[in-house]
N, C-alpha and C positions, 0 to 999 in steps of 0.2 A: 402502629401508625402506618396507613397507607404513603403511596407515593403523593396524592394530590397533596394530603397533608404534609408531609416531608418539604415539597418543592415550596408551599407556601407560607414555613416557621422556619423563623432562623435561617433562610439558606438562600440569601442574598450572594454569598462568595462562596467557592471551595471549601477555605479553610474553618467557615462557620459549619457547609455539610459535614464535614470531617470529624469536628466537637459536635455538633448534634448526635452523631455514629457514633462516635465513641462514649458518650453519655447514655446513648439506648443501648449500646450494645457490651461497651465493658470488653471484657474476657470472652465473654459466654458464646462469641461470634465470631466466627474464621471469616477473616476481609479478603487475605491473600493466602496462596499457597506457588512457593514454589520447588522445582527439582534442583539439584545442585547432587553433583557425584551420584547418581542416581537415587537420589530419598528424596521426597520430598520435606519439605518445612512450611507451617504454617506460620501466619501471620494474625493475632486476634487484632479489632478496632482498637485495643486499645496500645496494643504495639503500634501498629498503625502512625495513630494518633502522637503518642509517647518519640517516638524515633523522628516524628516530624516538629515536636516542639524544642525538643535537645537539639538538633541541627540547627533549628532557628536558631536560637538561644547563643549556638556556636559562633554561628554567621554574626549578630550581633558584636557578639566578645573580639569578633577577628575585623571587625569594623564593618561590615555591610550598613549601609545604610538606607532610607525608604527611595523611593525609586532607583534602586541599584539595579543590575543585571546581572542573572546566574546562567552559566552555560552548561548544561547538562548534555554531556556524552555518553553513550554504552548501551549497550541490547538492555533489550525489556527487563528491569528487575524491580523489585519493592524499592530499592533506593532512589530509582530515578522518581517515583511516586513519593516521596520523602522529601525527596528535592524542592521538587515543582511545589510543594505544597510549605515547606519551609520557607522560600523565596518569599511568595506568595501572603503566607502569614506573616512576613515582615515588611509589608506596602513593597516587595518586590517584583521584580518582571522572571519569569524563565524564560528561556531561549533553549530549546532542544535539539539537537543535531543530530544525524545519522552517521552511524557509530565506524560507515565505512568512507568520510571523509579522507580526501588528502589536508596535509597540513596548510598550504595554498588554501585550499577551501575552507577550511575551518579561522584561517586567519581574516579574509576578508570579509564574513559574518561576526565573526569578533568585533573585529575594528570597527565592523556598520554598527553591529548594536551596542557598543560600548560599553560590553560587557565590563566587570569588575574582580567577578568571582567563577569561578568553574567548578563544578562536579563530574567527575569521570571514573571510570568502570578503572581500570587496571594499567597496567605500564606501557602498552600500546599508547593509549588517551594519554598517558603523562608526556611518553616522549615526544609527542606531534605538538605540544605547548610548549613544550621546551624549546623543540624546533625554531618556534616562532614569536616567542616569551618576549625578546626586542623589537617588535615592530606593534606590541599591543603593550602603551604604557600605562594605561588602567587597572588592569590586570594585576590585582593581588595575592591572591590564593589560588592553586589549585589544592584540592580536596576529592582523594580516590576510595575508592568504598572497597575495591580487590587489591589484596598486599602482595599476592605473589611478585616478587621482582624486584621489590623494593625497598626491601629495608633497608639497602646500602646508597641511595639517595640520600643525600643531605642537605639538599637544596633548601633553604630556608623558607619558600612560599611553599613548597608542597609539604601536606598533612593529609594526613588518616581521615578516614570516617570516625572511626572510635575515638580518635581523640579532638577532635570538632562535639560527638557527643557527650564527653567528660567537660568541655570548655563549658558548653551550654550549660550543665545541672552546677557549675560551679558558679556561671553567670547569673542562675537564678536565684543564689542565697543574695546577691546586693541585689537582683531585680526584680520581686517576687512579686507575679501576675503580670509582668509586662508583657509575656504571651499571649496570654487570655485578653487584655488589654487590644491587642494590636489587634486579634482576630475579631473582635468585638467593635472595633471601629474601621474595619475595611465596609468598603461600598461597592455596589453594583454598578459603578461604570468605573470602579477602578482599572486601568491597564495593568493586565494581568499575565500576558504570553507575547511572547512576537514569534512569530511560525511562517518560516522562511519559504517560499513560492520555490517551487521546483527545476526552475531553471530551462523548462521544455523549450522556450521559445530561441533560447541561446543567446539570451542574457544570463544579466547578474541575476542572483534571485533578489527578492524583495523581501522585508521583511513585516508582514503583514500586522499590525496591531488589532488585539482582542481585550476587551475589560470580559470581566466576570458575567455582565449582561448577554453581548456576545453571543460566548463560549457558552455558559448555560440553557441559552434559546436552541441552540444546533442538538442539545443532549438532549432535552426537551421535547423534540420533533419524534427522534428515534424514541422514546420514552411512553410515549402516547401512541408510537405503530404499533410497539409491542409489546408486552404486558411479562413483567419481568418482577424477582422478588428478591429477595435474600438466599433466598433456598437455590435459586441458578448459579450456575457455574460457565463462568465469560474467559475465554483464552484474550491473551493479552500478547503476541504475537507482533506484529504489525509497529515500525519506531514510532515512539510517541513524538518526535517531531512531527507525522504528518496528521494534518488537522483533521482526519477522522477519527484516530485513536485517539486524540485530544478529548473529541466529544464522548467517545462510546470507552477507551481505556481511563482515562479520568473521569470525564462529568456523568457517564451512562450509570458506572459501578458505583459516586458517590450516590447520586438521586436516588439508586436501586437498592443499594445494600447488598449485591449481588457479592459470590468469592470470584476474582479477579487471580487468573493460575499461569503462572509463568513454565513455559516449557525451558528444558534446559539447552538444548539452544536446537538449530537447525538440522542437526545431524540427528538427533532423536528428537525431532518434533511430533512428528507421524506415529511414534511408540508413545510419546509421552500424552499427546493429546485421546489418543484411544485410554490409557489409564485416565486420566479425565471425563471422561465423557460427558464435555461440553453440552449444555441448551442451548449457547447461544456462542456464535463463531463468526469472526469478520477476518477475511483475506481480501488482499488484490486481485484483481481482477488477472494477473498474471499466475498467480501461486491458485487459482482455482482451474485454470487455462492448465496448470501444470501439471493437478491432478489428475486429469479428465484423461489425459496423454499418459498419465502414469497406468494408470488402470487399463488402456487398452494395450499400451504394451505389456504388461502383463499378463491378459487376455492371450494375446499374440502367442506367448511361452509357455501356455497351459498345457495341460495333455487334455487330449480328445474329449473326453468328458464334458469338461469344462467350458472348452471352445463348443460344441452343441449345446449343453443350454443356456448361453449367454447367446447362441446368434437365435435359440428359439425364443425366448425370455425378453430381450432389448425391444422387440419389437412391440411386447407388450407392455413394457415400458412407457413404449413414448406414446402406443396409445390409448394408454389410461392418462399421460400428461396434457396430450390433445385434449381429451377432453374434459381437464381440467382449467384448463384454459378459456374454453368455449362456455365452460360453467353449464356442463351437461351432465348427466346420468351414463354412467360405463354401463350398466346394466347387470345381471346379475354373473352369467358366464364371464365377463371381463374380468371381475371384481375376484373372483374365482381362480382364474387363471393369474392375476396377480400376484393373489396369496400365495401360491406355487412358487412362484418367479420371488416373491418377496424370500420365501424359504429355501429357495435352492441357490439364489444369485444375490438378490438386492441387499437383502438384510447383512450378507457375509461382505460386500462391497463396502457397506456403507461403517460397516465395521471395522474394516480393515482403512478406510479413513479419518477412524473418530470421529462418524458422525451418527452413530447409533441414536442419541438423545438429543440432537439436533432439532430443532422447532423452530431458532432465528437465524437464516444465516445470508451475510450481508455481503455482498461484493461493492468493490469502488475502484478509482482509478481508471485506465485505460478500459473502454462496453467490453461487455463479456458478447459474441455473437450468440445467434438465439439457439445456433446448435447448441454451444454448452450449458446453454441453461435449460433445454429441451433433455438435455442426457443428465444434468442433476435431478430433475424433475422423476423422470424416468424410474430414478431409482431410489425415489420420495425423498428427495435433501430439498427443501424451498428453499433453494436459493434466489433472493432478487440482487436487481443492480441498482444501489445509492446514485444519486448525482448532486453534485456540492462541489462547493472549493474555496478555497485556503481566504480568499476573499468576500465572496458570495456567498457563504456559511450552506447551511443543509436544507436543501433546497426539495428534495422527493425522497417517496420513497414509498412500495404499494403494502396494504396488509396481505396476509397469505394469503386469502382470498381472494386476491387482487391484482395477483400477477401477472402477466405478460409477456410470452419471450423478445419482443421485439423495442422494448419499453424499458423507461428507467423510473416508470410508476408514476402518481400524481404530485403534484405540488403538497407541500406542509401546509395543513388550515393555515390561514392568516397573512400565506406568504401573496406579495403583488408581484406578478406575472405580467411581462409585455416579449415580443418577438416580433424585431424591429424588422421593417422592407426589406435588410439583409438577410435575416433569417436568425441575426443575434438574439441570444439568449439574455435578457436584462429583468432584473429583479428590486425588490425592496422588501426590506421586514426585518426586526432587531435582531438578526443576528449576522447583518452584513457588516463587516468590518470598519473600524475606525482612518482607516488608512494606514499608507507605508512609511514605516518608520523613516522622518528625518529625510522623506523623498516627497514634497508634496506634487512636485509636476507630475509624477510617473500616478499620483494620486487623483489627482485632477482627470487625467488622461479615459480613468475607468469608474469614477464614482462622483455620479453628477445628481445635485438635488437628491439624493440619498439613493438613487439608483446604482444597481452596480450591472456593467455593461462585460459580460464576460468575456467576449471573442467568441464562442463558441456557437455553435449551430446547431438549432433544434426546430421541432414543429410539435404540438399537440393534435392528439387522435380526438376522436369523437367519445371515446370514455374518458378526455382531459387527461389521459397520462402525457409523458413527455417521451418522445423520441429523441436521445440525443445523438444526432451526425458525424462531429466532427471538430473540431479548430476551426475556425473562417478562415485563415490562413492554410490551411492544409488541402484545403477542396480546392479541387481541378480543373477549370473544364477542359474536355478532351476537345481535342480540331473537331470528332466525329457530332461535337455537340452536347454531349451526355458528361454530366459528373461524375467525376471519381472521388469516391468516399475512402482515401485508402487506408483507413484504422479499421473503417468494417471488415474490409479484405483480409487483412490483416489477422483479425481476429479470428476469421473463417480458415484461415490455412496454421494459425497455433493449433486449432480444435484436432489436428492431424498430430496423432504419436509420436511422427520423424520431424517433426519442425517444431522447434526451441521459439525460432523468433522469426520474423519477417519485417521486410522494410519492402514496400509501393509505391511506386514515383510513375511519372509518366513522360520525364524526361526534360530535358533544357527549352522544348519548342510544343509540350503538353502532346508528341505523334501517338502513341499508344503505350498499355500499360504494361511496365515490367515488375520482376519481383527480384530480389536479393534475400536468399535462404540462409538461414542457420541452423544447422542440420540437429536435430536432437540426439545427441553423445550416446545416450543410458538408451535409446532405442533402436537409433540406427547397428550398432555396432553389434550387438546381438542377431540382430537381423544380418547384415554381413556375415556373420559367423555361421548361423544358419543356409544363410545361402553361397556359401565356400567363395567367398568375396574376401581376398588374401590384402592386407593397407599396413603399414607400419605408424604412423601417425593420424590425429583426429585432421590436420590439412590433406594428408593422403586420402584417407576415406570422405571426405567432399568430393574430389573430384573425381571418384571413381566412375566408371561408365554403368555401373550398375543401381549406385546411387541415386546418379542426374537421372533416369527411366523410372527409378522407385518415386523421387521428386517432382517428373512430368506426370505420373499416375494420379497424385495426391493435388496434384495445382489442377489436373484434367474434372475432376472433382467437382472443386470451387467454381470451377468455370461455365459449370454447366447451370449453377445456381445465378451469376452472372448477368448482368444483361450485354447485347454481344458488342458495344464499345467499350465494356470496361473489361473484359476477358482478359486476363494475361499473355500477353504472347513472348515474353523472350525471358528467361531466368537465370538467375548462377545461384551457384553453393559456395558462398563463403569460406572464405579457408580457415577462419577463424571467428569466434564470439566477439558480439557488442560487449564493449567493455566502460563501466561507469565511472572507471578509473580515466579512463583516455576523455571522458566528455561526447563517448557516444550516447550514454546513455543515461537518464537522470538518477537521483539515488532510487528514486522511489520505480524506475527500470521503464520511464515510458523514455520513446526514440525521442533524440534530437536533432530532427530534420533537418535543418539548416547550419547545422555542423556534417553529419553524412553528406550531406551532398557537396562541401567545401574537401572533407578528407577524401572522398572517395569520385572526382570528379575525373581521372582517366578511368574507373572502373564503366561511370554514366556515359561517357563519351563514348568509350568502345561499343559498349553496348548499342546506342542509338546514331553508330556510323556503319551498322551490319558486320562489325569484326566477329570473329568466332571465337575468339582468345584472346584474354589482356594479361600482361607479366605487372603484378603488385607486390613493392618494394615494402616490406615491414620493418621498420627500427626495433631493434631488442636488448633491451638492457638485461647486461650479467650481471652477477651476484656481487663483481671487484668492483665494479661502477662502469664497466667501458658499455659502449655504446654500440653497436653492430648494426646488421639490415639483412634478412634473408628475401628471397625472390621465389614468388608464387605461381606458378601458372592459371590460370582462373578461367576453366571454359563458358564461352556462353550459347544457352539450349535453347531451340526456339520449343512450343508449345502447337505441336499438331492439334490442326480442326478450331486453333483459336480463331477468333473474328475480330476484327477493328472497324 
């Protein structure tokens, strides 16, 4: 049975695609596979299946009731997919979190969604509930799927996975078919997920409602760009709290019948994902920014060899990607010279990132600039850039034919497109959101007559792709006249090996644009070592004088691409990383503007009163509890030959 067929029998919910799968599929089909202590483990449909009607069944027994709320914690594994689908199968909501919460943040999502019940990875996740187990009095069961730690808990509401699984098959000698029952009468506009908004703007986040309608239309979209079967192989990567894995790690893998392969965590992702060899890959826009940087510095540490045919090879690269772009003929010597470059450099590149069998791969989040996607191209990975959100469901997205470096692709058939006198990005088509949970002003505010008004800033090209800008909030005008777009900047100076991160401002009074670097660790420092650049700390090696000149080279760059009011003219090197922990930065790693500019407002001052040095006081907490502050000196560099 094809996919059209698939999307239009039975599979009005999740938990109906999931029995449908498991009736086509049985045993005879790996769903999932994951690594753990280095093996991997498979998972057939019908475990799958099996492991998600036993947890119901448990939930049930433990009292869950139909619109309850499950809070599912912990990195990517089959159980959190167990979860979501058990909830789900029992007229319930999931609620998904990102696994590197403070307990502070995980209590205030609790409390908003009124939560009942919890699923969480291991004894981390237990003790951040325990933490805050009195201030959430809903709150019945926690249920952990990892035992390490725990067996000397005795806590009465926390339980096992396995014995949540045993409760369920003993639930179902007095319930027998109330499973099949319940999945048999869920509906397509059930509310099925609440998937919590990211908090960029420096607010609370919101907690966005999705019914099954929704959530299926977004999976849907991706479904029909790209032609996907059982036989592919989908990394599942990326927390399923944010609403693209929602669509492509849930809804993509049921629609497809795809194996959905869990890496064993961060540390061997990059090993694990090459034993994989994925068709089809979706990263942030950050974690593909990080590759691009990984590889040249690499490059950087090569012996001679290597470093000659990568500076003869790149260049044939990008111009075999030009002119794919332009949707021309390389011609026959190009195609020629490719091959070369495919066998001496690209092929071993794209290997050494697991992406040898790549065919789909998606970026989202924060634009990828069009250098990064000009040097994936290069070295044939199509990569494109998704655009959607947590509210405005999935909205683009181009076929590989149809790429763009400058573009985040066309609208989804069906979708209604408007780009209001501000330049807002405003949409309709079912899979914009039913609104924010139990907040309807904040609902009201963005979703009118079934339009949903993103904030965001775009324009369409004359091929109807979308260019997306910026935040409407984040665009500049400079005194000189001209906007500053500082996420594209931004983007443009990650694409550099030495820089981790950047933050673009223009100041308290919009005078001219500065930068705030964050020096990349795993590149610069090699390079220091290299160039007998003597630091005993990663705040030492920021402010080296060798550094700040390596960092005017790399911004001298960007600048040239520039138009000359938005040049950069003054910078510093941080003496330390955005931290998501402190609320600089969201979970999902894009900047919080309007927090930076509140914590770091004698940094902005100095800077834009011509000081050449600011002393930055740091709080640091020991390991006993006490509380301390160290003192930084922080120089600040002007940027020769810039223009304002």
């Amino acid at each position: 049975m094809n996919n059209k067929e698939r999307t239009e029998n039975h599979s009005d919910t999740w938990p109906k695609l999931l029995r449908f799968n498991y009736e086509k599929y049985d045993a005879e089909h790996k769903a999932m596979r994951q690594k753990l202590f280095g093996i991997w483990h498979s998972y057939s449909w019908e475990e799958y299946y099996l492991n998600t009607k036993y947890l119901a069944l448990g939930l049930l027994a433990l009292g869950f009731k139909k619109g309850a709320k499950l809070l599912i914690i912990g990195d990517n594994a089959p159980e959190w997919y167990f979860a979501e689908m058990a909830a789900q199968s029992n007229h319930g909501v999931s609620v998904g979190l990102y696994s590197d919460l403070t307990p502070a943040e995980i209590q205030y999502i609790a409390a908003d969604s009124e939560i009942s019940f919890a699923m969480v990875e291991d004894q981390e996740q237990v003790d951040k509930l325990l933490e805050i187990e009195k201030n959430l009095p809903l709150l019945k069961k926690i249920i952990f799927w990892r035992y390490k730690g725990l067996s000397h808990y005795k806590n009465p509401e926390i339980i096992g996975y396995r014995q949540v699984l045993e409760l369920g098959k003993k639930y179902e000698n007095d319930h027998f078919g109330l499973f099949e029952e319940n999945i048999a009468t869920g509906k397509t506009d059930d509310i099925c997920s609440l998937v919590y908004t990211s908090g960029a703007t420096g607010k609370n986040p919101k907690g966005a409602m999705h019914s099954f309608k929704t959530m299926k239309y977004g999976s849907e979209c991706y479904l029909k760009l790209d032609t996907i079967s059982e036989n592919d192989n989908m990394v599942s990567y990326l927390p399923p709290a944010w609403i693209t894995e929602q669509w492509l790690g849930i809804g993509f893998h049921l629609l497809s019948g795809c194996i959905t392969n869990f890496p064993e965590g961060a540390e061997t992702q990059q090993q694990d994902i090459r034993e994989i060899g994925p068709t089809m890959i979706f990263y942030s826009s950050r974690l593909w920014e990080r590759q691009a940087s990984s590889v040249q510095s690499r490059i950087q540490g090569a012996d001679i060899f290597k470093k000659f045919v990568y500076r003869i090879f790149m260049p044939v690269g990008y111009k075999i990607a030009d002119f794919k772009f332009k949707k021309q003929n390389p011609g026959l010597i190009w195609k020629v010279f490719y091959a070369l470059g495919n066998l001496l450099l690209f092929g071993a590149i794209r290997d050494s990132l697991g992406l040898v069998n790549a065919r789909i791969c998606y970026s989202a989040g924060s634009s990828l600039s069009p250098d990064i996607i000009k040097f994936y191209h290069a070295l044939n990975v199509p990569i494109k850039s998704l655009y959607g959100s947590t509210e405005g469901g999935a909205l683009t997205g181009a076929s590989n034919e149809e790429i763009l470096p400058d573009t985040v692709g066309p609208f989804h058939p069906g979708i209604e497109v408007a780009i209001t006198k501000t330049g807002e990005i405003s949409s309709r088509h079912p899979g914009t959101f039913l609104g924010y949970y139990n907040n309807p002003k904040a609902t009201a505010a963005v979703l009118k007559n079934g339009w949903f008004y993103s904030g965001d800033c775009g324009y369409l090209t004359e091929e109807g792709h979308l260019v997306f800008v910026d935040r409407l909030q984040d665009i500049v005008r400079l005194k000189s006249g001209e906007k500053l777009v500082p996420q594209d900047i931004e983007s443009r100076l990650k694409f550099s090996q030495y820089v981790k991160d950047a933050w673009v401002m223009a100041g308290p009074k919009n005078e001219y644009v500065t930068a705030v670097i964050i020096i990349d660790n795993e590149s610069v420092s090699p390079w220091a070592d290299r160039h007998k650049v003597t630091y005993t700390t990663f705040s030492d090696l920021t402010q080296k004088t060798e550094v700040y000149k390596l960092m005017q080279q790399e911004i001298s760059k960007i600048n040239q691409s520039l138009p000359a009011g938005c040049q950069i003219k003054k910078f510093v090197n941080l003496h330390r990383e955005f931290d998501p922990d402190e609320a600089e930065l969201t979970r999902n790693r894009k900047l919080r503007r309007s927090f930076l500019v509140e914590r770091y407002h004698q940094l902005i001052a100095a800077i834009y009163s011509g000081q050449n040095e600011v002393t930055l006081e740091t709080q640091v907490k020991y390991s006993d509890g006490r509380i301390g502050s160290v003192k930084n000196n922080i120089s600040i560099q002007n940027i020769e030959g810039a223009k304002r």
